[in-house]
FIKOLZA-1660 file (N, C-alpha, C; in steps of 0.1 Angstrom, whole numbers, plus 5000, padded with zeros to 4 digits):
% residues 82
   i   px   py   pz ch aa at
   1 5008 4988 5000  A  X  N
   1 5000 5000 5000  A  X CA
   1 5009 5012 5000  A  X  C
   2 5008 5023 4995  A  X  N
   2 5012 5033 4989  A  X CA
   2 5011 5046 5005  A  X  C
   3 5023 5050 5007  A  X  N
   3 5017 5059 5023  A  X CA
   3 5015 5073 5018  A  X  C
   4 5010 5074 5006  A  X  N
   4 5005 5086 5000  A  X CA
   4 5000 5087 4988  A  X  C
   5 4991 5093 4982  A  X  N
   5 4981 5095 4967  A  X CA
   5 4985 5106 4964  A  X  C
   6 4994 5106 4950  A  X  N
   6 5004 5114 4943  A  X CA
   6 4992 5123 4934  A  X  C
   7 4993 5137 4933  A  X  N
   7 4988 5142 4927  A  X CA
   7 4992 5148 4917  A  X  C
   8 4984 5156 4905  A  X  N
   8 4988 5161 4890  A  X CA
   8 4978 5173 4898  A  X  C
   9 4986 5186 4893  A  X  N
   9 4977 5202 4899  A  X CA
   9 4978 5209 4882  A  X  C
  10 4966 5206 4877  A  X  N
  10 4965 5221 4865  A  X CA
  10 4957 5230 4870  A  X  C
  11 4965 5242 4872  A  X  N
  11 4957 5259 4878  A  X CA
  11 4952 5262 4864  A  X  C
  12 4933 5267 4864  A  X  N
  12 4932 5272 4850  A  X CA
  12 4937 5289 4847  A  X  C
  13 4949 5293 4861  A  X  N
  13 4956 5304 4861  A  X CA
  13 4972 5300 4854  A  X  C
  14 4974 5287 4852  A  X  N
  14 4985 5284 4853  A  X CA
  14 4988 5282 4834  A  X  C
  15 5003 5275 4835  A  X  N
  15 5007 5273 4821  A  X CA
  15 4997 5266 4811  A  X  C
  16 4985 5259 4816  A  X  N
  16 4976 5255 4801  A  X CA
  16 4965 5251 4810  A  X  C
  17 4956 5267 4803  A  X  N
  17 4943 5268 4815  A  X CA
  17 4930 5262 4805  A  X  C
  18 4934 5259 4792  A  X  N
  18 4927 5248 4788  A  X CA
  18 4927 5237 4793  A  X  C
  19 4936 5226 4793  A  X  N
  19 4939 5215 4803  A  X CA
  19 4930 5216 4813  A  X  C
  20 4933 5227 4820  A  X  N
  20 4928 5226 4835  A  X CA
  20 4916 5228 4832  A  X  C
  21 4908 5234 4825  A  X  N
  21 4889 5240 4822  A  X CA
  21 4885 5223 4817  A  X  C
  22 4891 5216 4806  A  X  N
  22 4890 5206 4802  A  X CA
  22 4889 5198 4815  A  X  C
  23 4893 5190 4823  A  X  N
  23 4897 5178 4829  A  X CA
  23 4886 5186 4844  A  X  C
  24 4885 5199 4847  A  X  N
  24 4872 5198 4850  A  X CA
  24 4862 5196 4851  A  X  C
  25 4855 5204 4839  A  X  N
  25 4850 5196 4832  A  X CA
  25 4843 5185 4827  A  X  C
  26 4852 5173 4825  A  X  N
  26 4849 5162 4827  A  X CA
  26 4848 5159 4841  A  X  C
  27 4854 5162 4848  A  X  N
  27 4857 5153 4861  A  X CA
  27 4841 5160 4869  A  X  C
  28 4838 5172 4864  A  X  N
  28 4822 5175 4872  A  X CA
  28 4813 5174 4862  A  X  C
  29 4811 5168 4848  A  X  N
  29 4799 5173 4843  A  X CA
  29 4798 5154 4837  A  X  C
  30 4808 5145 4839  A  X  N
  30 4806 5135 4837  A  X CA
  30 4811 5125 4849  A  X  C
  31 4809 5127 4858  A  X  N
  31 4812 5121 4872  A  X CA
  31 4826 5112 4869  A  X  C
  32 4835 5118 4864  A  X  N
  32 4847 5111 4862  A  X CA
  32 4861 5108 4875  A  X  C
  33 4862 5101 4873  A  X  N
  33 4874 5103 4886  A  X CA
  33 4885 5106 4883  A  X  C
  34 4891 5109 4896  A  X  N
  34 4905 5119 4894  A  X CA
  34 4900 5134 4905  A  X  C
  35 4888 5140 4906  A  X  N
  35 4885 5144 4912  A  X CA
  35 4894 5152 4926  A  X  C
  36 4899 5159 4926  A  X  N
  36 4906 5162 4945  A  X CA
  36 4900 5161 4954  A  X  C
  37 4899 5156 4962  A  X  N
  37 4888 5157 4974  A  X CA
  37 4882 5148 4973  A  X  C
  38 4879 5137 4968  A  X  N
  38 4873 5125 4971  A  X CA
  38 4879 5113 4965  A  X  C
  39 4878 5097 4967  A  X  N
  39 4882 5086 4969  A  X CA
  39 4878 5079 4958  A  X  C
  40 4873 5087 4943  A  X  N
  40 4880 5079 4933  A  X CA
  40 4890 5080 4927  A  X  C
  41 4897 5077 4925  A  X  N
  41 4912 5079 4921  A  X CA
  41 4915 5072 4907  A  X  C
  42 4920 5081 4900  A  X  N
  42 4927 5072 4885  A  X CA
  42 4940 5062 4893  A  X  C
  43 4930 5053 4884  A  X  N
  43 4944 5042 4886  A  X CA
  43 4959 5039 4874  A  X  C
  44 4970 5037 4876  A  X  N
  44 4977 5033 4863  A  X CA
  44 4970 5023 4853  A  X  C
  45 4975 5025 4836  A  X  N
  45 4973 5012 4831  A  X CA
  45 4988 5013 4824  A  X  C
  46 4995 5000 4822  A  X  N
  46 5005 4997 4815  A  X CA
  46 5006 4996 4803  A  X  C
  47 4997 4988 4802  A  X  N
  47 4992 4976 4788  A  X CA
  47 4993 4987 4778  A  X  C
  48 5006 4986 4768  A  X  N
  48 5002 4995 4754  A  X CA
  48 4991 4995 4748  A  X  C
  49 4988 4981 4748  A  X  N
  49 4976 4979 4738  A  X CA
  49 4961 4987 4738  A  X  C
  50 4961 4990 4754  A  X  N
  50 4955 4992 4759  A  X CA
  50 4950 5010 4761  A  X  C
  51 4964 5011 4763  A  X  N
  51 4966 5027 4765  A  X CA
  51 4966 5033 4750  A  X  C
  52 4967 5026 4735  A  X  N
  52 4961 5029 4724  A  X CA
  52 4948 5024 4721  A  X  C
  53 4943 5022 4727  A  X  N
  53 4927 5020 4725  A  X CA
  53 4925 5030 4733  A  X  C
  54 4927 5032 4742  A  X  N
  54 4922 5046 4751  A  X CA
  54 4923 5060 4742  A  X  C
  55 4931 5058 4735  A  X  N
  55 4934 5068 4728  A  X CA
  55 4930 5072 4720  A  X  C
  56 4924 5057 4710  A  X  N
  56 4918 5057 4699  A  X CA
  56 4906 5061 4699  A  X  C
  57 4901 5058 4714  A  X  N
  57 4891 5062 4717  A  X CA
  57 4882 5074 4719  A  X  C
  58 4892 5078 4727  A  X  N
  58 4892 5093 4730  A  X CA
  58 4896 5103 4723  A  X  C
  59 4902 5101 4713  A  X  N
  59 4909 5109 4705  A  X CA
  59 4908 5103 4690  A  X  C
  60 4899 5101 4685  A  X  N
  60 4903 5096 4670  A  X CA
  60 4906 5104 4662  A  X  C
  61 4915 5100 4650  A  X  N
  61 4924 5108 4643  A  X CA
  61 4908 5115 4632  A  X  C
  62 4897 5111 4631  A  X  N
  62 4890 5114 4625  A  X CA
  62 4883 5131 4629  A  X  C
  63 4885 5131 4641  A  X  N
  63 4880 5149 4645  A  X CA
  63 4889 5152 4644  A  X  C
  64 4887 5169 4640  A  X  N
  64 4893 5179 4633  A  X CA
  64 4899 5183 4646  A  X  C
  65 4912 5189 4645  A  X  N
  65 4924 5196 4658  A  X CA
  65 4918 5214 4649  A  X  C
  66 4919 5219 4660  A  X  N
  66 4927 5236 4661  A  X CA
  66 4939 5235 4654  A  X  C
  67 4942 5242 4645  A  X  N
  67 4957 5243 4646  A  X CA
  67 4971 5249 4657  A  X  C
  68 4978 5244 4657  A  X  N
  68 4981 5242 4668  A  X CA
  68 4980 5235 4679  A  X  C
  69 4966 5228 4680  A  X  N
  69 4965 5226 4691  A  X CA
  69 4964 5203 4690  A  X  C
  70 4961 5198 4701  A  X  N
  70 4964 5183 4699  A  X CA
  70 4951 5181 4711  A  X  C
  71 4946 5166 4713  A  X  N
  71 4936 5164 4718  A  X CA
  71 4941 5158 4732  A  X  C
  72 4934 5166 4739  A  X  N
  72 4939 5161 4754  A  X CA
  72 4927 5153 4760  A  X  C
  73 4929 5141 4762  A  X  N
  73 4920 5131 4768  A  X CA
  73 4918 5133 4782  A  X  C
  74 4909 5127 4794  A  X  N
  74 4907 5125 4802  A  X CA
  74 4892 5114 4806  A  X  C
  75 4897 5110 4812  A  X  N
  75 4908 5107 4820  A  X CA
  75 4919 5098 4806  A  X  C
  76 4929 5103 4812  A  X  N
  76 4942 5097 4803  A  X CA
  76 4940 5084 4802  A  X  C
  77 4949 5084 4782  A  X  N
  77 4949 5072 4779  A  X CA
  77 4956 5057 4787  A  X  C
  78 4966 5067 4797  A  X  N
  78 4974 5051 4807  A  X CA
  78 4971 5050 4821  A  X  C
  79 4950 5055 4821  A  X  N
  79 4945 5052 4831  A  X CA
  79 4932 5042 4829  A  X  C
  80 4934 5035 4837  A  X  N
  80 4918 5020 4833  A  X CA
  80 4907 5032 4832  A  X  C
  81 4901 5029 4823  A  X  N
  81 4887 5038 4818  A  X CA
  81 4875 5030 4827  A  X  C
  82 4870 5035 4835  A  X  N
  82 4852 5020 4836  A  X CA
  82 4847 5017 4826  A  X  C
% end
């Protein structure tokens, strides 16, 4: 058992306040976890195969990008999805 739960902090004042509006966002308008303050937690996934399915998923190369800009998933593709 782990004697502490490691966190990721995006300020939507900070260096990419997209990111941070995004993964809000999801985390309140689709009951997603990752959440601060409460006991669901993303878990790791290893499995490449896996972590491009997540990807594929969430990001298919078929919707259109901003230019400039790249599709940020959440919860991330090298976390188990439910």
């Amino acid at each position: 058992m782990m004697p502490y739960i490691p966190e990721m902090v995006y300020a939507k004042a900070g260096e990419y306040p997209e990111l941070a509006q995004h993964i809000k966002d999801a985390q309140n308008t689709q009951n997603l976890p990752g959440k601060h303050g409460t006991t669901r937690y993303l878990t790791r996934l290893t499995d490449k195969t896996k972590i491009t399915q997540n990807q594929d998923t969430s990001c298919p190369s078929s919707l259109p990008r901003p230019t400039g800009k790249q599709c940020d998933e959440y919860p991330f593709a090298s976390t188990w999805h439910a």
